[in-house]
C-alpha positions as CSV (number, residue, x, y, z in Angstrom):
1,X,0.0,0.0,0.0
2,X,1.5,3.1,-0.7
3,X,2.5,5.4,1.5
4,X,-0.3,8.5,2.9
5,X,-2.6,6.7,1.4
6,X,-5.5,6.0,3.1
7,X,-6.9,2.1,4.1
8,X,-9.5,0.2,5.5
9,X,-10.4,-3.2,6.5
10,X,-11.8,-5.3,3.5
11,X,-14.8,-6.0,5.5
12,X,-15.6,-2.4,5.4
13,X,-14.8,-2.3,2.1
14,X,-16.9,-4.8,1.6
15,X,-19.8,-3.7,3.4
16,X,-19.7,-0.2,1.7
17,X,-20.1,-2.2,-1.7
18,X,-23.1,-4.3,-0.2
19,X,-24.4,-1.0,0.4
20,X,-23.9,0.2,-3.2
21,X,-25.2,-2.8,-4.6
22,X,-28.4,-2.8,-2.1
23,X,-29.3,0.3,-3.4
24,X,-28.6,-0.5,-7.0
25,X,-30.6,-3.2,-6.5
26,X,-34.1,-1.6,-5.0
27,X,-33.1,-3.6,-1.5
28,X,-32.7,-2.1,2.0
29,X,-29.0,-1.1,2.9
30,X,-29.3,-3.9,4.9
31,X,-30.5,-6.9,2.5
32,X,-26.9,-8.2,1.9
33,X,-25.7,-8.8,5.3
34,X,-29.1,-10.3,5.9
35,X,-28.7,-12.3,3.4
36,X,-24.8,-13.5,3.9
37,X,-26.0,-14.2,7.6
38,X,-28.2,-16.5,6.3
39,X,-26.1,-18.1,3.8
40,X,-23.6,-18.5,6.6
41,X,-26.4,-20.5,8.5
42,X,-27.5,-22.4,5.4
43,X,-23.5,-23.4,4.4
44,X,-23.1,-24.6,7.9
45,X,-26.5,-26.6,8.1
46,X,-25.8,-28.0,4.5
47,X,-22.4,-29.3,5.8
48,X,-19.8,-27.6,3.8
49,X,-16.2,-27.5,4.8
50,X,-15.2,-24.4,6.8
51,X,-13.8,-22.9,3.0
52,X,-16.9,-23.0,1.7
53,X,-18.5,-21.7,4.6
54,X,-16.3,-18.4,4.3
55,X,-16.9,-18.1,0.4
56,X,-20.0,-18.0,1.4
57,X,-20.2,-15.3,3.2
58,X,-17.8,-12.7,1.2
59,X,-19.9,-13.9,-1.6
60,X,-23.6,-12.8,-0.4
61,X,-22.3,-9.5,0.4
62,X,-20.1,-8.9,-2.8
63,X,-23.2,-10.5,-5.2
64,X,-24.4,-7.1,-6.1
65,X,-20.8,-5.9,-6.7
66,X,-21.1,-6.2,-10.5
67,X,-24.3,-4.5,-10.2
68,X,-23.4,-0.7,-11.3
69,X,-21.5,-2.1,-14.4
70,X,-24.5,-3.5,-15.9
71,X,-26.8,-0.7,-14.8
72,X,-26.5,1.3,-18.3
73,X,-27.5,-2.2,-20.6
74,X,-30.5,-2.7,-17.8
75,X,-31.9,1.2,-18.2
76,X,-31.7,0.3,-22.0
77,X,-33.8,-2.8,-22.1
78,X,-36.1,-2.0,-18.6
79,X,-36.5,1.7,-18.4
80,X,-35.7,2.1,-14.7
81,X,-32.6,0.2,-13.8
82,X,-33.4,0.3,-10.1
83,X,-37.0,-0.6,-10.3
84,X,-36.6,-3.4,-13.0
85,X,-34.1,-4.9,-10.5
86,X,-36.3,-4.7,-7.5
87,X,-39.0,-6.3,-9.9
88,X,-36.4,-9.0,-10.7
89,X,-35.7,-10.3,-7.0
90,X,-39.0,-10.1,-5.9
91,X,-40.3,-12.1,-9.2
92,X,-43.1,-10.1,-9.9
93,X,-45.0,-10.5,-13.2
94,X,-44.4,-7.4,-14.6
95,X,-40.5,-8.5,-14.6
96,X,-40.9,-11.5,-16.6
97,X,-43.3,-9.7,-18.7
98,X,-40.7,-7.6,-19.6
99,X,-37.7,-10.0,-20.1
100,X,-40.2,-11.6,-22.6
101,X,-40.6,-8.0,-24.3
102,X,-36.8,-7.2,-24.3
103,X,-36.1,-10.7,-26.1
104,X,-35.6,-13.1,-23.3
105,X,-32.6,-14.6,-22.2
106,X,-30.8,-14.2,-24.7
107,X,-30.8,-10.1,-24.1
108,X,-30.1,-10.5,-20.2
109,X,-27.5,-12.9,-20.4
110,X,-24.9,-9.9,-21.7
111,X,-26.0,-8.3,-18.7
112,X,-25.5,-11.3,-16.3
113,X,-21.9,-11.8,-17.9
114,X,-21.2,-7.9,-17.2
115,X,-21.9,-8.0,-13.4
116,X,-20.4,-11.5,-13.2
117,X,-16.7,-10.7,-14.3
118,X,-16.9,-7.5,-12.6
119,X,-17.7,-9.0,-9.4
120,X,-15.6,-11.5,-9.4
121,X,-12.8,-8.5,-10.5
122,X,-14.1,-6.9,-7.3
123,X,-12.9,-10.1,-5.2
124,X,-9.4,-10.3,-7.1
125,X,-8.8,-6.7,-6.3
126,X,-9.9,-7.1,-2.2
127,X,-7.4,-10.5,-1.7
128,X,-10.5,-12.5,-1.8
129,X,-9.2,-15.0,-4.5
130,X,-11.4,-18.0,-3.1
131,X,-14.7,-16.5,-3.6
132,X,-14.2,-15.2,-7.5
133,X,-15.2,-18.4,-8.8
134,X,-18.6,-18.0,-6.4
135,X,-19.0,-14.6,-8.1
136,X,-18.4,-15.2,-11.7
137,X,-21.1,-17.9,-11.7
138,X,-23.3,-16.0,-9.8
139,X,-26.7,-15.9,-11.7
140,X,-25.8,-20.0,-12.3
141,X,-28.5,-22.3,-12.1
142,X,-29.1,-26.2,-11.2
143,X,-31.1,-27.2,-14.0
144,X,-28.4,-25.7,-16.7
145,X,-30.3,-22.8,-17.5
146,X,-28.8,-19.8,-15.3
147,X,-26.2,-17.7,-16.9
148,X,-23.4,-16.8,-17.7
149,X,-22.2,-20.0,-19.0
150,X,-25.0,-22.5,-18.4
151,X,-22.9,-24.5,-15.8
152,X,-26.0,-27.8,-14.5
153,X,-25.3,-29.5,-10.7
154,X,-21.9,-30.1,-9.7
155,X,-20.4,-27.4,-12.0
156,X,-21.7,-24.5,-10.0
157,X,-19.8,-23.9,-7.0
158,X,-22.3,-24.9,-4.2
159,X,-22.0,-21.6,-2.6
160,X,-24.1,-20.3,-5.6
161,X,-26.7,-22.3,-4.5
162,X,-26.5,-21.7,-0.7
163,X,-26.6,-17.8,-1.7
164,X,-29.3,-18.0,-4.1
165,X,-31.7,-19.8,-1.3
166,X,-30.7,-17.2,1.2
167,X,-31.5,-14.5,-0.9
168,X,-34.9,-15.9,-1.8
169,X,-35.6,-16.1,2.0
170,X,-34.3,-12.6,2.4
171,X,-36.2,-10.6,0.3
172,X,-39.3,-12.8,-0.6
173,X,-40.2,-13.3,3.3
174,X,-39.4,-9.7,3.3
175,X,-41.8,-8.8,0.9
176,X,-44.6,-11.7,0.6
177,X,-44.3,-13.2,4.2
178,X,-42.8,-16.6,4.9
179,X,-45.3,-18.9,3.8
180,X,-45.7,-17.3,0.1
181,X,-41.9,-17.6,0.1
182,X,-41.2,-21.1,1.4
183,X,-44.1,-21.6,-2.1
184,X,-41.7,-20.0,-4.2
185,X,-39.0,-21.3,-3.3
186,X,-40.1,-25.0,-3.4
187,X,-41.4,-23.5,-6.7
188,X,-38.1,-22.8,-8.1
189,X,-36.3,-26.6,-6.1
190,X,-34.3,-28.3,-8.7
191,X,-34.2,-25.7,-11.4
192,X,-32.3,-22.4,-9.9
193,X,-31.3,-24.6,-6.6
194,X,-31.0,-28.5,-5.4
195,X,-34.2,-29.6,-3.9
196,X,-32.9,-31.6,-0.7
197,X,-30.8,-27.5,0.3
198,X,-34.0,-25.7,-0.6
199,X,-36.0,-28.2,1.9
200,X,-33.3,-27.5,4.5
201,X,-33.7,-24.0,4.2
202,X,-37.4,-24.0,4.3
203,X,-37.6,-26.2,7.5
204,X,-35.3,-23.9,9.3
205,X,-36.0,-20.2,8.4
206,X,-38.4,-19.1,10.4
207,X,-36.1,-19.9,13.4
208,X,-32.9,-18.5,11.3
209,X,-35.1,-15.2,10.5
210,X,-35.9,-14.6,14.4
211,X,-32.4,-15.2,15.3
212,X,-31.6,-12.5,12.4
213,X,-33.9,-10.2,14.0
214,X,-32.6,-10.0,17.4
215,X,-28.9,-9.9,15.9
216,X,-26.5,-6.8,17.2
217,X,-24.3,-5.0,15.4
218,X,-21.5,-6.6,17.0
219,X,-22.9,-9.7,16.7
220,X,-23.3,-9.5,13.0
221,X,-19.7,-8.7,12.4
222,X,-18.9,-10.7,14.2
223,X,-20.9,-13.5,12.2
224,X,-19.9,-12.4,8.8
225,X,-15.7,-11.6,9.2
226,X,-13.7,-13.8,7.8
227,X,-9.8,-14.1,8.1
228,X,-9.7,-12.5,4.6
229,X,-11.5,-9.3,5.1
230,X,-9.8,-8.4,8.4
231,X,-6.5,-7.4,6.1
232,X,-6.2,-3.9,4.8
233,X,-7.1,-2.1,0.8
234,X,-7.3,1.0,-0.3
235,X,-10.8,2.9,-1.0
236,X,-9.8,3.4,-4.3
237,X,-11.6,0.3,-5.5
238,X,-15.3,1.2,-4.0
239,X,-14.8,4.8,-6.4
240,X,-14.3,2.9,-9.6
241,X,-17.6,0.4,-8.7
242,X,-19.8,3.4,-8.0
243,X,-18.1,5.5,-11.0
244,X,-18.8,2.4,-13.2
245,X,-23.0,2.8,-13.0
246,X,-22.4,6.0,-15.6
247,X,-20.0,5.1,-18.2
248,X,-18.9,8.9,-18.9
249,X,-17.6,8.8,-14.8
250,X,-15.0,6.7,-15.2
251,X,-12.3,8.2,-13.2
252,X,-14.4,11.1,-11.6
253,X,-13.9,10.3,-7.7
254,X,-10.5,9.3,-8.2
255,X,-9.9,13.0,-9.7
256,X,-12.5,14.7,-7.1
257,X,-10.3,13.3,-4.2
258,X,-7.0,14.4,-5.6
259,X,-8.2,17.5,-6.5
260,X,-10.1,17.8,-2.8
261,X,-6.9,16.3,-0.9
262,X,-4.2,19.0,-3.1
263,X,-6.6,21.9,-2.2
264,X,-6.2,20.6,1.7
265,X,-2.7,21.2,1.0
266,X,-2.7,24.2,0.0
267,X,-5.1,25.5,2.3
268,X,-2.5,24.4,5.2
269,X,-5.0,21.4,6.6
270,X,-2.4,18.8,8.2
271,X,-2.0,15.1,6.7
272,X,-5.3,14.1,8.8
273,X,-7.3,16.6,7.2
274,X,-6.1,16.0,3.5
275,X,-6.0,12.2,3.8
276,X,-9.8,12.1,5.4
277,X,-10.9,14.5,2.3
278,X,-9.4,12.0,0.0
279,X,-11.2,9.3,1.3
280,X,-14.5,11.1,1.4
281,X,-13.8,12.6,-2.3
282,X,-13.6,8.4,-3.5
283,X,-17.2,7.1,-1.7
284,X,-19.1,10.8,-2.0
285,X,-20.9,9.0,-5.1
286,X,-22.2,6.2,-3.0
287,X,-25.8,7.4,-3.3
288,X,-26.0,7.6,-6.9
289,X,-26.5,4.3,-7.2
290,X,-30.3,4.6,-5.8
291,X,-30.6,6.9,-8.8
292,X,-31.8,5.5,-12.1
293,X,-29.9,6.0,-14.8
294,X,-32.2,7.4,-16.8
295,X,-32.9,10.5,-14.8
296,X,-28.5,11.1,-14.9
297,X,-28.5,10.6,-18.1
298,X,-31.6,12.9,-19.3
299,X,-30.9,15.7,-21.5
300,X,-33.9,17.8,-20.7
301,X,-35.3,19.6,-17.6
302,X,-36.8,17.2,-14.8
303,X,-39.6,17.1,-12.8
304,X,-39.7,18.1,-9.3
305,X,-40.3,14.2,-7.9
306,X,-37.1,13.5,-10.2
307,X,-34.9,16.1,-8.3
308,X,-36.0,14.8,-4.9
309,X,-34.1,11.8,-5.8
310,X,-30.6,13.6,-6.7
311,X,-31.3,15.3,-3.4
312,X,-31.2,12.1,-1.4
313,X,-28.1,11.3,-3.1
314,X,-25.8,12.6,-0.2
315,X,-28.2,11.1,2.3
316,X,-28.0,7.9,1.4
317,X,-23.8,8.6,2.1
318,X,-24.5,9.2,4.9
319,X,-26.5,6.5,5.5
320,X,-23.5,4.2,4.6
321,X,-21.0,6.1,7.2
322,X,-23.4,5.0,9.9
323,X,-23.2,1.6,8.8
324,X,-19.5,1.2,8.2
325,X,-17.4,2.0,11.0
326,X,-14.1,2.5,8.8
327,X,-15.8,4.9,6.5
328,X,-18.1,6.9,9.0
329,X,-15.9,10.3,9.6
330,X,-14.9,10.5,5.5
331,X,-19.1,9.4,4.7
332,X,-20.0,12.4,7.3
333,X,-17.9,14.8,5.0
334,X,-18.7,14.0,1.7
335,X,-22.9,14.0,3.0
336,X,-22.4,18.1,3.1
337,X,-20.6,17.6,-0.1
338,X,-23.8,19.5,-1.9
339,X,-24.8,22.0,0.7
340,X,-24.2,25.4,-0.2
341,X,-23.0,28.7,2.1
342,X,-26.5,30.5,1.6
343,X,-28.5,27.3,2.5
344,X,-29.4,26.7,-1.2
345,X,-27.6,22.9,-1.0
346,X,-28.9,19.5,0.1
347,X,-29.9,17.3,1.7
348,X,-29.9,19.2,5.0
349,X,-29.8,22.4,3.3
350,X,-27.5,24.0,5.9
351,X,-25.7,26.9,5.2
352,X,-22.3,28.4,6.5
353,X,-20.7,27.8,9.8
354,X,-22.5,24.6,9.7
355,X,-21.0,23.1,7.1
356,X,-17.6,21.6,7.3
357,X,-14.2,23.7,6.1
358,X,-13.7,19.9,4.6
359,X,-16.7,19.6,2.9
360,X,-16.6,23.2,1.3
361,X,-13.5,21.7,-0.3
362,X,-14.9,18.7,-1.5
363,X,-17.9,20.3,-2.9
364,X,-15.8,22.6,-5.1
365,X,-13.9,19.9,-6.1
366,X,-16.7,18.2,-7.6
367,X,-17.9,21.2,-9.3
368,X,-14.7,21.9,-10.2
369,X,-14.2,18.1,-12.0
370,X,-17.7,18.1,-13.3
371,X,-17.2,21.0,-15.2
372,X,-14.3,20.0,-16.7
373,X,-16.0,16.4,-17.4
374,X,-18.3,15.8,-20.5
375,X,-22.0,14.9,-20.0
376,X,-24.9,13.6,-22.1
377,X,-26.2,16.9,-22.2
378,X,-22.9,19.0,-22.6
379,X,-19.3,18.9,-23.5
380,X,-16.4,19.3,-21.2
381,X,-15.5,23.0,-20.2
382,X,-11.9,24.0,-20.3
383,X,-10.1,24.8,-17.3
384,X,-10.7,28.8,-18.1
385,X,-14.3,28.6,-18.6
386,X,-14.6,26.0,-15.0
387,X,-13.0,28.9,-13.5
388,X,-15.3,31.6,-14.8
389,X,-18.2,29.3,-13.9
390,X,-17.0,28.4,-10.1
391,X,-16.1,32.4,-9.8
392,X,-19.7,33.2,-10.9
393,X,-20.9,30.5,-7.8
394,X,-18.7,32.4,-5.4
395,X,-19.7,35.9,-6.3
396,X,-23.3,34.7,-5.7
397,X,-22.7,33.8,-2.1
398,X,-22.7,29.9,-2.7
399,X,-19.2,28.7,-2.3
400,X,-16.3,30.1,-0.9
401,X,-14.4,32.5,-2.8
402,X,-11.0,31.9,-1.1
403,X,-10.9,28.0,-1.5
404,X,-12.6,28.4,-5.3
405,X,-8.9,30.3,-5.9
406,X,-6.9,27.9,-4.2
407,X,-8.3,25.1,-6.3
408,X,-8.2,26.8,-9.9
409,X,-4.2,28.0,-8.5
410,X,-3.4,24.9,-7.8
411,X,-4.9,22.5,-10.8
412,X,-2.7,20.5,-12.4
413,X,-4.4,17.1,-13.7
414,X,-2.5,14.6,-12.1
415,X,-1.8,10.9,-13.1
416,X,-4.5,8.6,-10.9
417,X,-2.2,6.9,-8.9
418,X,0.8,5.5,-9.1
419,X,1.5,3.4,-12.9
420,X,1.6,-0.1,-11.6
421,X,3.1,-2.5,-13.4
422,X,0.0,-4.0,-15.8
423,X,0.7,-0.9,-17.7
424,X,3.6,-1.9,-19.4
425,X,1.5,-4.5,-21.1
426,X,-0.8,-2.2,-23.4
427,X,0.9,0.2,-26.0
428,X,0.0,3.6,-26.3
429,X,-2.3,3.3,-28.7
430,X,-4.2,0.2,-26.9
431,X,-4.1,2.6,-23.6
432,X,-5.6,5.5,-25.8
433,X,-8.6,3.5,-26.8
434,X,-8.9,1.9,-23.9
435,X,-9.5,5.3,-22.3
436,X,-12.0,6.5,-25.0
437,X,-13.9,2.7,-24.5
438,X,-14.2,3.2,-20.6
439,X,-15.8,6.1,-21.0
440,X,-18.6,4.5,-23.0
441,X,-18.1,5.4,-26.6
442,X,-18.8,2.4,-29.3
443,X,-15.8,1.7,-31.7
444,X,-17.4,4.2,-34.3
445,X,-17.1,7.2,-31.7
446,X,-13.4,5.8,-31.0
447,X,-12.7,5.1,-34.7
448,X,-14.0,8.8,-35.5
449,X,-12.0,10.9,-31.9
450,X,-8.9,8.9,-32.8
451,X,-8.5,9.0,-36.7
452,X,-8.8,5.2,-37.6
453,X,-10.9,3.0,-38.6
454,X,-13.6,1.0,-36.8
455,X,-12.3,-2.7,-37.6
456,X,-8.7,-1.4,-36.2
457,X,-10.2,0.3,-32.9
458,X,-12.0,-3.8,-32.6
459,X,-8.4,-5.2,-32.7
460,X,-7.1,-3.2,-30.3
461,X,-10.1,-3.5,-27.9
462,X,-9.7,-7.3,-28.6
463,X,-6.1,-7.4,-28.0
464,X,-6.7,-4.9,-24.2
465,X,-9.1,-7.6,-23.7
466,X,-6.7,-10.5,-23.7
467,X,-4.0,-8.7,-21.9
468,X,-6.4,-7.9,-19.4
469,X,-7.9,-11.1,-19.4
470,X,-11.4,-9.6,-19.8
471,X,-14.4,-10.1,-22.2
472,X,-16.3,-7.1,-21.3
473,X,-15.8,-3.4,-21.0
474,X,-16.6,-3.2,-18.0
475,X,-15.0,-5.8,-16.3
476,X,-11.7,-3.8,-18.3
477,X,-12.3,-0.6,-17.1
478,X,-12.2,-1.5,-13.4
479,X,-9.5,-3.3,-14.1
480,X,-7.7,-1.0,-15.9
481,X,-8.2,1.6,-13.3
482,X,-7.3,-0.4,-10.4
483,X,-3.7,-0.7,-11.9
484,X,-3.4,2.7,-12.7
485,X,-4.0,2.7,-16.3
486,X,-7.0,5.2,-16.3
């Protein structure tokens, strides 16, 4: 780990991804440690070997992990990525309905290979090598007909099963009562899951859910740490996941916090200060995720109900600080990330003295990186006209004027990160593409920004591909970024 920069346990880490992926996914910010609590019970009931037992675990609170990365290809074919996933899990009509409409499987399973490679990118990156496999076949199923790769009985990792049940029990007793759900799940016995675990499960989780109920905090850690997630990583790797749910944010947090941590600097603010801004600049996107993309992505005015949303963006942060002991004092700062001097901000709408000398940093550092960022409904400003624009906020009493000069003085667009040692492995060209790809333009875009022709900018994705020993874009561009390449 490199020196000054900030780290945290993988379990928190880990829990502030759950998080992400709960809310990517419809579920209350609680739903994935619910759920690997009971897929710890069910693993242990079903007799697997200690290993297992563990991959089981890291695996029900990293399954949404791969979640943002697909998010664009689900607002595409469902409208509403958020809803049509909360549809999904609880099996509703309307969701089938809709796969049927969109082309069937054939159209999700592109979508199930996305969040499976990313995921199981996500545990490489965290040191959790064991559970990968778990995540890559994620959406498997018993019968032979899950996705990605069609995997029937003892292919799939039994952990896929164990999770899959305790999901079910999660979120169907959750949101049907227990008896409708112990139906659907005997329903769905020996085509997604064996029928001999799915009986095991039924006959025990009612007790399992009022055990769950009366569970501590304490307790639940205590339940769900492994060996593997009490070591150490840096926060870098929750930025890219969130940043990965918009394809032109690739990059964004990782720029916000160096921008936000530099302008500590040169404000005076003492290592403490400037590290805990960094770390708050990486995970102040954590509440976008409860956002559809469609509303990010619109390109005309939106409706009141539609702005509520956005304004719940920072809430839900701080929603995820409470939760995560390791990220709570950075999670506090980044929730005043959007509240302005004059009270105009949200979601607290505070103004002044009660904001944070951190957070008034942090929020001109986003504005400051946004405007120099291109967006469906404009392109990029230059680093005059960001100026003029933050200027124009400061003049008007919404920022402060002094720390708006300190971060135009000091701008210089930094590398992200240290180059690590993957990067030797792409030319220049490859890494030029590569950067144009991440940021979601189609080989035609690329072909026409960089002068060639489409079938060359397809070999060179093919060959970063290989290299990276990836098959999706997404799965690339996290792993691009986490060795420095982006």
């Amino acid at each position: 780990m490199e020196e000054g920069v900030p780290t945290l346990r993988v379990f928190d880490a880990v829990k502030a991804l759950a998080f992400v992926g709960d809310l990517s996914m419809g579920q209350p910010t609680d739903h994935s440690l619910r759920t690997a609590w009971l897929a710890n019970r069910l693993a242990v009931a079903a007799g697997l070997p200690s290993e297992d037992v563990a991959v089981a675990r890291e695996a029900a609170l990293l399954r949404w992990s791969g979640c943002t990365a697909n998010a664009p290809g689900f607002a595409d074919l469902f409208g509403d990525d958020v809803i049509g996933r909360q549809s999904m899990l609880a099996m509703r009509s309307e969701w089938m309905q809709a796969v049927e409409e969109a082309g069937g499987l054939e159209a999700v399973s592109p979508l199930a290979r996305i969040h499976c490679e990313v995921a199981g990118e996500v545990a490489r990156a965290l040191g959790l090598g064991a559970t990968e496999k778990t995540l890559r076949h994620i959406f498997e199923a018993y019968n032979g007909l899950g996705v990605p790769d069609g995997l029937a009985g003892a292919e799939v990792p039994p952990t896929v099963f164990v999770i899959a049940i305790a999901g079910d029990i999660e979120i169907l007793s959750r949101t049907y009562g227990l008896e409708r759900a112990s139906e659907l799940i005997r329903m769905k016995a020996d085509a997604q899951y064996p029928a001999a675990l799915a009986s095991l499960a039924i006959a025990q989780c009612r007790d399992w859910l009022d055990m769950l109920d009366r569970e501590g905090d304490a307790e639940m850690e205590a339940t769900l740490m492994t060996e593997r997630m009490a070591n150490v990583t840096a926060a870098e790797l929750i930025a890219d996941v969130i940043d990965l749910k918009l394809p032109w944010m690739t990059g964004f947090s990782r720029r916000v916090a160096q921008s936000a941590a530099r302008c500590c600097a040169q404000l005076g603010m003492d290592d403490a200060h400037q590290r805990r801004v960094y770390q708050a600049g990486l995970i102040h996107g954590v509440g976008r995720a409860a956002v559809p993309n469609a509303l990010w992505a619109s390109t005309t005015p939106l409706p009141a109900s539609a702005w509520e949303k956005f304004r719940l963006v920072p809430y839900w942060t701080a929603r995820a600080g409470r939760q995560i002991a390791g990220l709570s004092e950075a999670a506090e700062i980044a929730s005043y990330a959007y509240e302005r001097l004059d009270g105009s901000g949200y979601f607290r709408a505070v103004a002044a003295a009660a904001i944070p000398r951190e957070a008034h940093v942090l929020g001109i550092a986003i504005m400051w990186e946004a405007l120099q960022s291109g967006r469906p409904w404009r392109d990029a400003y230059g680093a005059e006209e960001a100026a003029a624009q933050l200027r124009r906020e400061a003049q008007q009493g919404r920022v402060n004027p002094a720390i708006v000069e300190q971060m135009v003085a000091g701008a210089t667009h930094a590398e992200t990160g240290r180059r690590k040692a993957g990067e030797s492995a792409l030319s220049p060209r490859e890494a030029e593409v590569l950067r144009h790809i991440s940021l979601g333009a189609s080989n035609k875009e690329t072909a026409r920004a960089l002068g060639l022709s489409p079938s060359t900018v397809a070999t060179h994705v093919e060959s970063v591909f290989r290299k990276l020993g990836c098959s999706t874009r997404a799965a690339a561009t996290l792993k691009a970024s986490t060795l420095g390449l982006l």
